[in-house]
ZAKOL-62021 format. One record per residue (C-alpha): residue in three letters; x, y, z; chain; residue number from 1. Coordinates in nm, 4 decimals. Example, Ala and Ser with C-alpha at 12.3 -4.5 7.8 and 13.67 -1.06 7.14 Angstrom:
% residues 2
{"ala"; {1.2300; -0.4500; 0.7800}; "A"; 1}
{"ser"; {1.3670; -0.1060; 0.7140}; "A"; 2}
//
This chain:
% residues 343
{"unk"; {13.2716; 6.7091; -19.1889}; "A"; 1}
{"unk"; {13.6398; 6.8470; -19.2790}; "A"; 2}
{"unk"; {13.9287; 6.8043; -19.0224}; "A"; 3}
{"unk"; {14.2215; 6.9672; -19.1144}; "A"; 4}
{"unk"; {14.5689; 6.7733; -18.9773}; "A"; 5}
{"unk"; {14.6481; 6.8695; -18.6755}; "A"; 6}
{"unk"; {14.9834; 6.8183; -18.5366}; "A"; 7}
{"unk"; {15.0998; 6.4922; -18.3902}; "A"; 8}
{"unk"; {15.0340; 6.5218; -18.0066}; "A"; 9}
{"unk"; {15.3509; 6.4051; -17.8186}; "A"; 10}
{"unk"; {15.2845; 6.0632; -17.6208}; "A"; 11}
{"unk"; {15.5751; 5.8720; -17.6353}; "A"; 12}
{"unk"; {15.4488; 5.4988; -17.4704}; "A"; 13}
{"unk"; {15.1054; 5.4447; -17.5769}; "A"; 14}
{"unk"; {15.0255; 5.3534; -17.2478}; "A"; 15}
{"unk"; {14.9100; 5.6834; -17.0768}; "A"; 16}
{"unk"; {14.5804; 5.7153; -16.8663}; "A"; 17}
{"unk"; {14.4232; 6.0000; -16.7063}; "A"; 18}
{"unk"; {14.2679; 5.8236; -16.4595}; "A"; 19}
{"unk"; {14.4127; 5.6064; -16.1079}; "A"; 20}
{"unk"; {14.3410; 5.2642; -16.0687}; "A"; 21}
{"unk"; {14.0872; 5.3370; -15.7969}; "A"; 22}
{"unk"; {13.8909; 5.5980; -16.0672}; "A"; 23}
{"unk"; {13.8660; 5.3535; -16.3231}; "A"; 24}
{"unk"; {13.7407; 5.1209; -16.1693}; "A"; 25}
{"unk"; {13.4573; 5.3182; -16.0241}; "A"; 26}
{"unk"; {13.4139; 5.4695; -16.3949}; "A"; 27}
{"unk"; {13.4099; 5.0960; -16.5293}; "A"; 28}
{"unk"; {13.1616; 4.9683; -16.3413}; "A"; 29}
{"unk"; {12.9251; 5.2679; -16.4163}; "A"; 30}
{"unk"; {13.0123; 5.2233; -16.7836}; "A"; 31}
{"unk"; {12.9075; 4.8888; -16.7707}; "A"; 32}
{"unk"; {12.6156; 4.9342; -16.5865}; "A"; 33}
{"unk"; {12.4702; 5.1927; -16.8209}; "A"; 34}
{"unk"; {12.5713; 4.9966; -17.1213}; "A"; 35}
{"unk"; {12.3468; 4.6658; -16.9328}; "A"; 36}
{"unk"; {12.0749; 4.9872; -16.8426}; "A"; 37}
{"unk"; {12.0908; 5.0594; -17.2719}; "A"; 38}
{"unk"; {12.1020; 4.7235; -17.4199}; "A"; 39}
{"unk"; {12.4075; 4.8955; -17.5632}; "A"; 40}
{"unk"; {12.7607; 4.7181; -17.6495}; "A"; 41}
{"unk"; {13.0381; 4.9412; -17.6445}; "A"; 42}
{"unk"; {13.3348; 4.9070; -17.9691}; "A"; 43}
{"unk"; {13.6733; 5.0363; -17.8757}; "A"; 44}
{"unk"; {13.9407; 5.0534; -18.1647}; "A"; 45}
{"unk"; {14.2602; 4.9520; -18.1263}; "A"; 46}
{"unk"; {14.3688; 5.3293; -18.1216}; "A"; 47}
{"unk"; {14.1511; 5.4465; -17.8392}; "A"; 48}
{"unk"; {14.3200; 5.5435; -17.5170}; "A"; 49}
{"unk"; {14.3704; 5.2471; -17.2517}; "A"; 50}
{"unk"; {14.0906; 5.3156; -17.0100}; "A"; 51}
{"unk"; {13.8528; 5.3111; -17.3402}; "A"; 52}
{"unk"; {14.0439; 4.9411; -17.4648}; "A"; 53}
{"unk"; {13.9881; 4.7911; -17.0990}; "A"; 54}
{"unk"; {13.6102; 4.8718; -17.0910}; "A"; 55}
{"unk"; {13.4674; 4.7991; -17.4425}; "A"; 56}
{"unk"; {13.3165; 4.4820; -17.4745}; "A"; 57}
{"unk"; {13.5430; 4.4743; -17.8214}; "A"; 58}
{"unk"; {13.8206; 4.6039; -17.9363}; "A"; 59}
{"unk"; {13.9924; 4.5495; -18.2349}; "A"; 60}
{"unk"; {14.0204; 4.7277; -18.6075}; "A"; 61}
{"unk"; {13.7285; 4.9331; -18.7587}; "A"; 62}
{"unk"; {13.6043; 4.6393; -19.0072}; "A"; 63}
{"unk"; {13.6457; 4.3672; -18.7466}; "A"; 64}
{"unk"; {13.3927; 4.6572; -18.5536}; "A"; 65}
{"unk"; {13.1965; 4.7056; -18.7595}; "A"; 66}
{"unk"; {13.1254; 4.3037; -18.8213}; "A"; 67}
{"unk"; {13.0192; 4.2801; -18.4731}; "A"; 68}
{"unk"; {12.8091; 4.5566; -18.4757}; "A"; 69}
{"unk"; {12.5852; 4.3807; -18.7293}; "A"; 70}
{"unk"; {12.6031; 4.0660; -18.6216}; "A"; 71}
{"unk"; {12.5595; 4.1409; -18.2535}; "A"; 72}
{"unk"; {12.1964; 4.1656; -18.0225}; "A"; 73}
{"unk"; {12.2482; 4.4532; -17.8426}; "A"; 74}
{"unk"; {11.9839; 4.7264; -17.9380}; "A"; 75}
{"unk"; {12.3104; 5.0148; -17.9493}; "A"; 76}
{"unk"; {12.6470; 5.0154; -18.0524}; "A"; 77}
{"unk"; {12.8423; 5.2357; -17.9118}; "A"; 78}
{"unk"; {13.1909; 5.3143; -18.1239}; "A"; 79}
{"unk"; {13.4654; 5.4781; -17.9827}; "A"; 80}
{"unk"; {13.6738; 5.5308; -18.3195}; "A"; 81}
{"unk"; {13.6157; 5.8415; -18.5586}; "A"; 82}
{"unk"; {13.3403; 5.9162; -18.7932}; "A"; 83}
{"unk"; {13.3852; 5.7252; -19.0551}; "A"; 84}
{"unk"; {13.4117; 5.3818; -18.8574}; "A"; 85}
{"unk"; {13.0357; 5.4615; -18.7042}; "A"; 86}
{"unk"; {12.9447; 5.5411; -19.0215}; "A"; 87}
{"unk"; {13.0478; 5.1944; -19.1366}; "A"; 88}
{"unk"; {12.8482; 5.0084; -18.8361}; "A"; 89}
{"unk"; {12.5395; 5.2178; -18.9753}; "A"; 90}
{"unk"; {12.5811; 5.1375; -19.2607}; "A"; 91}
{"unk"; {12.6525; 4.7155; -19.2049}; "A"; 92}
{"unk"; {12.3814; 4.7882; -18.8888}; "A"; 93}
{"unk"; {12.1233; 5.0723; -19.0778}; "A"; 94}
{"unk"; {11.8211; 4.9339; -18.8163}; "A"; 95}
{"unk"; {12.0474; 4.9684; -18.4818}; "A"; 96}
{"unk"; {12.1183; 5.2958; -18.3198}; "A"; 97}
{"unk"; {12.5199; 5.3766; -18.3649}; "A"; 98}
{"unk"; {12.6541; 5.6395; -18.1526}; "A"; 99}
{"unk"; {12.9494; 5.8396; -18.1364}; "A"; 100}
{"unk"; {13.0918; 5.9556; -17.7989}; "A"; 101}
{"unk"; {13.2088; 6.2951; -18.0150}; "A"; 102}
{"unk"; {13.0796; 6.3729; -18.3112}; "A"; 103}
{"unk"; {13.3878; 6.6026; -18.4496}; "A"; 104}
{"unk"; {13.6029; 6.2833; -18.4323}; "A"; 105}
{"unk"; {13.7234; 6.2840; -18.7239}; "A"; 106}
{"unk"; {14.0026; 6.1404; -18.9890}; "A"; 107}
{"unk"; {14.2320; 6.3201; -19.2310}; "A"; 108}
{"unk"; {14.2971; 6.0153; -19.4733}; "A"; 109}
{"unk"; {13.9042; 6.0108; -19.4941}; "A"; 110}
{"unk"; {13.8990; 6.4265; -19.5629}; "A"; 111}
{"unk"; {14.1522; 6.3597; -19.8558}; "A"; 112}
{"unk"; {13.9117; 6.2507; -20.1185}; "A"; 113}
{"unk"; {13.5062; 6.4007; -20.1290}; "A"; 114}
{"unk"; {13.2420; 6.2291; -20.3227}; "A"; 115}
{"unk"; {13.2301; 6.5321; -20.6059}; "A"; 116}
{"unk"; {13.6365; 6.4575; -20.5953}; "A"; 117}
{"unk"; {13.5665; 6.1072; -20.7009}; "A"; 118}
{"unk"; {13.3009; 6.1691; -20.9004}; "A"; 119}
{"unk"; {13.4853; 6.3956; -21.1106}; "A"; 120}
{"unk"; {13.8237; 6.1528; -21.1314}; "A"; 121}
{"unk"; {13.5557; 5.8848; -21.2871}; "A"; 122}
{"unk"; {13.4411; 6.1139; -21.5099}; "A"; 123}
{"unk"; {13.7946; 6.1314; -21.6347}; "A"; 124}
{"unk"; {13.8200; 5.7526; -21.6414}; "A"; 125}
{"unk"; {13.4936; 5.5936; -21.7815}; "A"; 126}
{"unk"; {13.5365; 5.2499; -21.7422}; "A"; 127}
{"unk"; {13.7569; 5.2192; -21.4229}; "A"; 128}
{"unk"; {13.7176; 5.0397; -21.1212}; "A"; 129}
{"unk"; {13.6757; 5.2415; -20.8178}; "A"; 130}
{"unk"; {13.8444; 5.0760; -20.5372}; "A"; 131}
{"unk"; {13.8530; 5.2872; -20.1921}; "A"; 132}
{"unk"; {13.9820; 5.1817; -19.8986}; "A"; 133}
{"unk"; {13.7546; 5.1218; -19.5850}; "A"; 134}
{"unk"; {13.9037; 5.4567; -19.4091}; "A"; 135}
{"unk"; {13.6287; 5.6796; -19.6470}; "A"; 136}
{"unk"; {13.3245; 5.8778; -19.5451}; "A"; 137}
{"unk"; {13.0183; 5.6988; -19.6665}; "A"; 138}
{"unk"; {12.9707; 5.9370; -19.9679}; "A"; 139}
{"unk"; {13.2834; 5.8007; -20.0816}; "A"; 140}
{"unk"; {13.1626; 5.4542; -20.0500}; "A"; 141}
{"unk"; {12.8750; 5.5214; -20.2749}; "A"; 142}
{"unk"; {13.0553; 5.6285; -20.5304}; "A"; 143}
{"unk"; {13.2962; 5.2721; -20.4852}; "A"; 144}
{"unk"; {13.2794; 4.9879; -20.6472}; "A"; 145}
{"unk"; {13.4614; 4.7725; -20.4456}; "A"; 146}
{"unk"; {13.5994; 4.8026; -20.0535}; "A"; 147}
{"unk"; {13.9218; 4.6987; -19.9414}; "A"; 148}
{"unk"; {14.1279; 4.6611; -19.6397}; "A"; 149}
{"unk"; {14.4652; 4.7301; -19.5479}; "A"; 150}
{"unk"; {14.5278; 4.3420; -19.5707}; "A"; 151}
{"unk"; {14.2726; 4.2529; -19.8522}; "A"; 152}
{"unk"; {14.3314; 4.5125; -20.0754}; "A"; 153}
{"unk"; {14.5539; 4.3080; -20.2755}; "A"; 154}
{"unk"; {14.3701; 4.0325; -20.3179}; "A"; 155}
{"unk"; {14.1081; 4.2838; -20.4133}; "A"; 156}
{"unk"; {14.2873; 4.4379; -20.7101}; "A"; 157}
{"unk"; {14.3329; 4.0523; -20.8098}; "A"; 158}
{"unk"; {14.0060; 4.0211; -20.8571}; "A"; 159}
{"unk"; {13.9746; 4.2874; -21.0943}; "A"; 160}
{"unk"; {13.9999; 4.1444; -21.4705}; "A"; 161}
{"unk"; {14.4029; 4.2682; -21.5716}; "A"; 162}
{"unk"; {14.2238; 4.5148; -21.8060}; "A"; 163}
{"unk"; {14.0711; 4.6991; -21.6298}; "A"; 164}
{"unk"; {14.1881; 5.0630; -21.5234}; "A"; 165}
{"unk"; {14.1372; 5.0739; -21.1467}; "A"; 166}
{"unk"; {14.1084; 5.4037; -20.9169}; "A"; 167}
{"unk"; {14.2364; 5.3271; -20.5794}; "A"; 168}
{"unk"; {14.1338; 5.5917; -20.2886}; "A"; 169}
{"unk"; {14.2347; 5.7632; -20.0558}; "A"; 170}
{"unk"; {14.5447; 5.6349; -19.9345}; "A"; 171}
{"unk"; {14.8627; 5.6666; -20.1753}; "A"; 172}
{"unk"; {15.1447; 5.4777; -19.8953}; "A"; 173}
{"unk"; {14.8544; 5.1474; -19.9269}; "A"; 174}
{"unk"; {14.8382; 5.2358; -20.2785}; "A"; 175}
{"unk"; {15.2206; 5.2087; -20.3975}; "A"; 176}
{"unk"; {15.2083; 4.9185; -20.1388}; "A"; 177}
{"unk"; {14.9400; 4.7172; -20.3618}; "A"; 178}
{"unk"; {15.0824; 4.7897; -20.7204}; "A"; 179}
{"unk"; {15.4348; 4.6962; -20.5654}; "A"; 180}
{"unk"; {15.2637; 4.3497; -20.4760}; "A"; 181}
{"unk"; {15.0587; 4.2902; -20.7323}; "A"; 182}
{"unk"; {15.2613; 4.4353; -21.0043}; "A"; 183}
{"unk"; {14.9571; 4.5915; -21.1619}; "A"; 184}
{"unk"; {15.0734; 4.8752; -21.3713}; "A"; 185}
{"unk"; {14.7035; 5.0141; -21.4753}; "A"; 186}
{"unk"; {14.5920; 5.1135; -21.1290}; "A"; 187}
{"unk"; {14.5924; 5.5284; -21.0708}; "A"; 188}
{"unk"; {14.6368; 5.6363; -20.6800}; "A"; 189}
{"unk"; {14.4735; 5.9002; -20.5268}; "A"; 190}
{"unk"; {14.7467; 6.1406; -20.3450}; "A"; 191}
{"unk"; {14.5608; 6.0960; -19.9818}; "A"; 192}
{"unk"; {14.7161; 6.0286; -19.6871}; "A"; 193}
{"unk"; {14.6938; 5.9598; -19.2944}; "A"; 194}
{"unk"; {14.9019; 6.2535; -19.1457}; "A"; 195}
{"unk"; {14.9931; 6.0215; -18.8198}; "A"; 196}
{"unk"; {15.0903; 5.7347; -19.0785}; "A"; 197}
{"unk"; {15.2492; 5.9462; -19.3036}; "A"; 198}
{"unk"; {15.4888; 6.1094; -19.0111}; "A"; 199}
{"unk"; {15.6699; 5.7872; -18.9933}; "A"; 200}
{"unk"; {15.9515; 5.8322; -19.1599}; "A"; 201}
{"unk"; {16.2446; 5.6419; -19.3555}; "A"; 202}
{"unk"; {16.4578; 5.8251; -19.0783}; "A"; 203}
{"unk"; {16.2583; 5.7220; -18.7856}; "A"; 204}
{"unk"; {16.3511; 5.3402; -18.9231}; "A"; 205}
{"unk"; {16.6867; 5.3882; -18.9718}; "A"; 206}
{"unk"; {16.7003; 5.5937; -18.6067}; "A"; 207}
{"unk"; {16.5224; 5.2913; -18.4122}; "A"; 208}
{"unk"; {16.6898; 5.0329; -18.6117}; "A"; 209}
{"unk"; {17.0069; 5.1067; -18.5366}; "A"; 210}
{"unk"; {16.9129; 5.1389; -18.1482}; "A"; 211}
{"unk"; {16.7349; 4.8034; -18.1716}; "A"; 212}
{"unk"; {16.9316; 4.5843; -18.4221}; "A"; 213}
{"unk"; {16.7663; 4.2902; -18.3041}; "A"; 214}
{"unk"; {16.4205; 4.4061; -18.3153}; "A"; 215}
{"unk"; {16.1335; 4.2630; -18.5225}; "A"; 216}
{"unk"; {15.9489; 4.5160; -18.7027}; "A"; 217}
{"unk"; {15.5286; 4.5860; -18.8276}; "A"; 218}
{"unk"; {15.4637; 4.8283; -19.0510}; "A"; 219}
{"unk"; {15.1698; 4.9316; -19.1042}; "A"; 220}
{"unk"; {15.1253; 4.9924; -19.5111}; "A"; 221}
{"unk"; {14.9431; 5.3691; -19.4386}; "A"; 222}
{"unk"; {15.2677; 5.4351; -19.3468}; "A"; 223}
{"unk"; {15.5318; 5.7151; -19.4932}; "A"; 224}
{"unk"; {15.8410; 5.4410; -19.4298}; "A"; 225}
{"unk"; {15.6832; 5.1603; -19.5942}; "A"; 226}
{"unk"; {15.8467; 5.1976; -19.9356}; "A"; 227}
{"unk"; {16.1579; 5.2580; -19.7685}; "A"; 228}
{"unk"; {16.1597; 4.9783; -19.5269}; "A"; 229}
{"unk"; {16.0408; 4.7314; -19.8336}; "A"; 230}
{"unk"; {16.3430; 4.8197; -19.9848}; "A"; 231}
{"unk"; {16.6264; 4.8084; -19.7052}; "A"; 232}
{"unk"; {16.4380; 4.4339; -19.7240}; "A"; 233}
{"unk"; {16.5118; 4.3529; -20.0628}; "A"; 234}
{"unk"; {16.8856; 4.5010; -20.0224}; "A"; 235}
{"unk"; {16.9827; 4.3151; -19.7567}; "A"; 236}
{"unk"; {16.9872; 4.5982; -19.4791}; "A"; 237}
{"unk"; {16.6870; 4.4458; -19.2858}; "A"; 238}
{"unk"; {16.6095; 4.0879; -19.2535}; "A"; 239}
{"unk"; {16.3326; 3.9761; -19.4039}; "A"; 240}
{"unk"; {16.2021; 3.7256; -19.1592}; "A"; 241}
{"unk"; {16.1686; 3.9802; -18.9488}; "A"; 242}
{"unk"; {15.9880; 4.2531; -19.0968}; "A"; 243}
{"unk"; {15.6532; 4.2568; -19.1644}; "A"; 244}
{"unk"; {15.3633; 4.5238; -19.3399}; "A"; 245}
{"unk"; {15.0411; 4.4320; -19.1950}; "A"; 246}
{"unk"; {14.7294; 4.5600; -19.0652}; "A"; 247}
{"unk"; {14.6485; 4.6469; -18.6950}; "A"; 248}
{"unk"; {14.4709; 4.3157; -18.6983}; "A"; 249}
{"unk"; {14.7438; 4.1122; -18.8501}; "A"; 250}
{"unk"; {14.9677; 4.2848; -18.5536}; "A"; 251}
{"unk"; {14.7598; 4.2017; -18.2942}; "A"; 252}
{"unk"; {14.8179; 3.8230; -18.4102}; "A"; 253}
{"unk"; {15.1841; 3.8337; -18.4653}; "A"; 254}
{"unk"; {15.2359; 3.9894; -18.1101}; "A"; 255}
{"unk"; {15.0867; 3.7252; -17.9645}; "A"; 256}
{"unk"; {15.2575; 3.4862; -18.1440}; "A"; 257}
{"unk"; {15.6101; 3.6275; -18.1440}; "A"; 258}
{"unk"; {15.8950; 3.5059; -17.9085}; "A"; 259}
{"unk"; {16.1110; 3.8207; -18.0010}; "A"; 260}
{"unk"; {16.2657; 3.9936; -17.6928}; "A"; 261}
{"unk"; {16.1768; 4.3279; -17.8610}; "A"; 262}
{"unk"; {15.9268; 4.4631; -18.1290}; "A"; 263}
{"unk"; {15.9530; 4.7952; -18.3299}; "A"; 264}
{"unk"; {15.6097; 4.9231; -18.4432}; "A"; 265}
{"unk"; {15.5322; 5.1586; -18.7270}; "A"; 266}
{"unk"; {15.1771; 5.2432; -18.6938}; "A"; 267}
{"unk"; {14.9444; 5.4832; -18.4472}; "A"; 268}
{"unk"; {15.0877; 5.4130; -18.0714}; "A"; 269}
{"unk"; {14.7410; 5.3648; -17.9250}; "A"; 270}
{"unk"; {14.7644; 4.9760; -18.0291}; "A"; 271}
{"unk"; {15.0782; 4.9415; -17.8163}; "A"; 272}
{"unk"; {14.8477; 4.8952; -17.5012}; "A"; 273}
{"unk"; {14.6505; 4.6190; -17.6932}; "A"; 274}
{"unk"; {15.0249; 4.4585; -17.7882}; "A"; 275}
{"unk"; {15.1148; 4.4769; -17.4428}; "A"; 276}
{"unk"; {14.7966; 4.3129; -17.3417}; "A"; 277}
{"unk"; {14.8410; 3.9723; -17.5673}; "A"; 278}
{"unk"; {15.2361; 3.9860; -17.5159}; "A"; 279}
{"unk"; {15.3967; 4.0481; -17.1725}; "A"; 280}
{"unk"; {15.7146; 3.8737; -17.2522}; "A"; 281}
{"unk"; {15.8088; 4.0886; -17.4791}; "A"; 282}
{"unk"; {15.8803; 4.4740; -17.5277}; "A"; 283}
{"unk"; {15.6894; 4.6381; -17.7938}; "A"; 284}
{"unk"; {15.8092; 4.9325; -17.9332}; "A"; 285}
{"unk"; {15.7036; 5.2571; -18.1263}; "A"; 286}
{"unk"; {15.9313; 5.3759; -18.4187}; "A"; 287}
{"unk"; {15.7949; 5.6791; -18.3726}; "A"; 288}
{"unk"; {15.6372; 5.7896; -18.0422}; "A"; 289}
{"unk"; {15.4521; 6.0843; -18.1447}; "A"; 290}
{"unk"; {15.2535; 5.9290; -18.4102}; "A"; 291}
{"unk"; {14.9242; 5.9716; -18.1972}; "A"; 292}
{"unk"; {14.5926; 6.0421; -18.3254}; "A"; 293}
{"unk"; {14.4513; 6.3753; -18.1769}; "A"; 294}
{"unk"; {14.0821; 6.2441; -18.3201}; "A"; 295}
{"unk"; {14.1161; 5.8971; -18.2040}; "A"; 296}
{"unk"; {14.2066; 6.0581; -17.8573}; "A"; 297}
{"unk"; {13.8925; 6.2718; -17.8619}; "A"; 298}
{"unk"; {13.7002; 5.9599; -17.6944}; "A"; 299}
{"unk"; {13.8160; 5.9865; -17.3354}; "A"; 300}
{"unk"; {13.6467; 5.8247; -17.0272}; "A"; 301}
{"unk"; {13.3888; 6.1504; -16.9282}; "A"; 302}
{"unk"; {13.2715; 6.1455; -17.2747}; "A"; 303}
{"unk"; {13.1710; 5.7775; -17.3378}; "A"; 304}
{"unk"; {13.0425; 5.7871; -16.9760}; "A"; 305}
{"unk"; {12.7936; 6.1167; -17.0768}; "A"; 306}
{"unk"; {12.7294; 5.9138; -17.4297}; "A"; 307}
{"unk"; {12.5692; 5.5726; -17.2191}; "A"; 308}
{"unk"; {12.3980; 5.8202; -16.9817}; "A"; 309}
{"unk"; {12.2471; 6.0804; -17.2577}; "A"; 310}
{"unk"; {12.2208; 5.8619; -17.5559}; "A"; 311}
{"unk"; {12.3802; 6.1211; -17.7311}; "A"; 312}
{"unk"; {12.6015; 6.1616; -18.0434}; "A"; 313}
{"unk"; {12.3816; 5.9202; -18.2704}; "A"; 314}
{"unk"; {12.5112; 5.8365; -18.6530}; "A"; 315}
{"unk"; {12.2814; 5.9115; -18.9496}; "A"; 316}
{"unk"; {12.3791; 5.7882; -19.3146}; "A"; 317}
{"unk"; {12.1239; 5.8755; -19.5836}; "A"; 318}
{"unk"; {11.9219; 5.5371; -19.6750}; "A"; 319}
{"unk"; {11.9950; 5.6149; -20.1108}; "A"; 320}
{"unk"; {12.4154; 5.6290; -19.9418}; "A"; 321}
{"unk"; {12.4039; 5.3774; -19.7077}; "A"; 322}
{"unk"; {12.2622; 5.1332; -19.9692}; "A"; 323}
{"unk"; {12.5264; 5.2177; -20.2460}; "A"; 324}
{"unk"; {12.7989; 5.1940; -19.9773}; "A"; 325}
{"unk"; {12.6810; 4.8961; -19.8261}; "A"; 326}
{"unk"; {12.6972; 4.7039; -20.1990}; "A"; 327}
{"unk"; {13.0685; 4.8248; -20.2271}; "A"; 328}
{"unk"; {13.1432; 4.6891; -19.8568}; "A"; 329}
{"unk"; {12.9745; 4.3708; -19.9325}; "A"; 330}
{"unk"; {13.1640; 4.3349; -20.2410}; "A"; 331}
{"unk"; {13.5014; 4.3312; -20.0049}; "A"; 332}
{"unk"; {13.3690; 4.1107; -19.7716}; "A"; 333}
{"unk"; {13.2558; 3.8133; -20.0191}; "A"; 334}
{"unk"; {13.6531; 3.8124; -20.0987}; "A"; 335}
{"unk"; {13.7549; 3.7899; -19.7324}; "A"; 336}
{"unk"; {14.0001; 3.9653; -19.5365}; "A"; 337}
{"unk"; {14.2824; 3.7351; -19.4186}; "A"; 338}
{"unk"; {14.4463; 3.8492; -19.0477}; "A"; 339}
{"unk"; {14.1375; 3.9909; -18.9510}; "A"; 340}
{"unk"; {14.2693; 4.3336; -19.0531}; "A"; 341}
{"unk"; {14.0162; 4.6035; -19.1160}; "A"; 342}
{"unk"; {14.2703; 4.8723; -19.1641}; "A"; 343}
//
């Protein structure tokens, strides 16, 4: 599956729905109904439009997802993400049926590095470690030694013997983010990037900054502005106690802890519904409002609805792939992944 990047589709609250109060809740109630019917639970990431959020039985980040998938009873999961989190409840689930309410939902970062890519940077660097981050297909997992998250990945690369050469995939804003951190000099980043992620820019910080002086502020480390906003920190131009680089996970637990009258978030805009949800006391924010996933958006209400009633769009992963990828995603989880932050 390729995806080229699209542009970023304008949506400037996060909070849009296509359907009136009185539709949902009609569509709801079928949804749920079906999902009884299928012995099916239904996964919504944190990304998904609103309507999707309110009706899963989860939401939450992909690896957090993907957890429950295996661990849960129901006979079908039913993600509403992009490809390459199904592919990861296959592969954690490989005897449960996984389906995808569209199948051509799918994720630039994960289309910036192919298995024969990777398999011909290790050819130029016998002996490295190959540490990808979870957003990869599950080609590119079985060719990984080691998983990470976007708040494990450091702790990750610690666990790597100093002397080691790692290869760190796909993402090269996470990347720079973990040498910074772990001041690791031998690790070579792979020049990938999430297109929504990377359109937040150093300027969009300074823009809403300025407008919201006050503001606390999450960045999410896929981001373009991280580097930036790391170093207005250390210069004294934004205060440190109130900036923050964490996953969508670790977000969703500072907005519900924080007592800030306003938030400024750098990551996709479909978690500001979520935000909203655990935090109604105080105003969250996008830095940029246009950073909104076209794929992520391709689940809307009609097509989950035709997914529970058709038991269409199922996920296959290759049994030789799925167990080489499952070995590198159990390697990431025996180190843990503080905040709850799949990506």
């Amino acid at each position: 599956m390729t995806t080229a990047a699209p542009p970023v589709t304008a949506a400037p609250t996060g909070d849009e729905r296509t359907l009136s109060p009185a539709q949902y809740e009609e569509w709801a109630a079928e949804v749920r109904r079906l999902a009884d019917e299928r012995g099916a639970v239904v996964l919504a990431h944190n990304y998904q439009v609103p309507e999707i959020q309110d009706v899963a039985h989860h939401t939450g980040d992909s690896l957090y997802l993907s957890r429950v998938a295996a661990q849960t009873d129901a006979r079908e999961i039913v993600f509403c993400g992009v490809h390459f989190m199904a592919e990861t409840a296959k592969i954690l689930s490989p005897d449960k049926t996984v389906l995808l309410p569209d199948l051509d939902a799918g994720c630039s970062l994960a289309d910036s590095i192919t298995a024969e890519q990777l398999r011909e940077w290790k050819s130029e660097h016998p002996g490295a470690v190959v540490v990808s981050y979870v957003n990869t297909t599950a080609a590119v997992k079985a060719e990984t030694d080691i998983c990470c998250t976007s708040s494990n990945a450091a702790d990750v690369v610690r666990s790597i013997p100093a002397d080691r050469e790692i290869l760190f995939c796909p993402d090269q804003f996470l990347g720079a983010h973990v040498k910074r951190v772990t001041g690791r000099d031998n690790i070579r980043i792979w020049a990938g990037e999430c297109h929504v992620h990377a359109g937040i820019s150093p300027s969009d910080v300074r823009t809403q900054v300025a407008a919201h002086p006050d503001a606390e502020i999450l960045v999410h480390p896929e981001c373009g502005c991280t580097t930036s906003v790391l170093d207005l920190v250390s210069n004294g131009d934004l205060p440190a106690d109130r900036t923050r680089v964490l996953s969508t996970g670790g977000m969703a637990e500072a907005a519900a802890a924080t007592t800030a009258k306003q938030v400024l978030v750098a990551t996709e805009i479909g978690i500001l519904h979520q935000l909203r949800n655990l935090n109604s006391t105080t105003e969250f924010l996008p830095m940029n409002s246009r950073a909104a996933c076209r794929y992520m958006k391709m689940i809307t209400p009609a097509k989950l609805l035709r997914t529970l009633q058709t038991g269409s769009g199922a996920i296959e992963v290759p049994a030789d792939i799925a167990a080489r990828a499952r070995k590198a995603v159990e390697a990431m989880i025996a180190i843990g992944d503080p905040g709850r932050g799949g990506e």
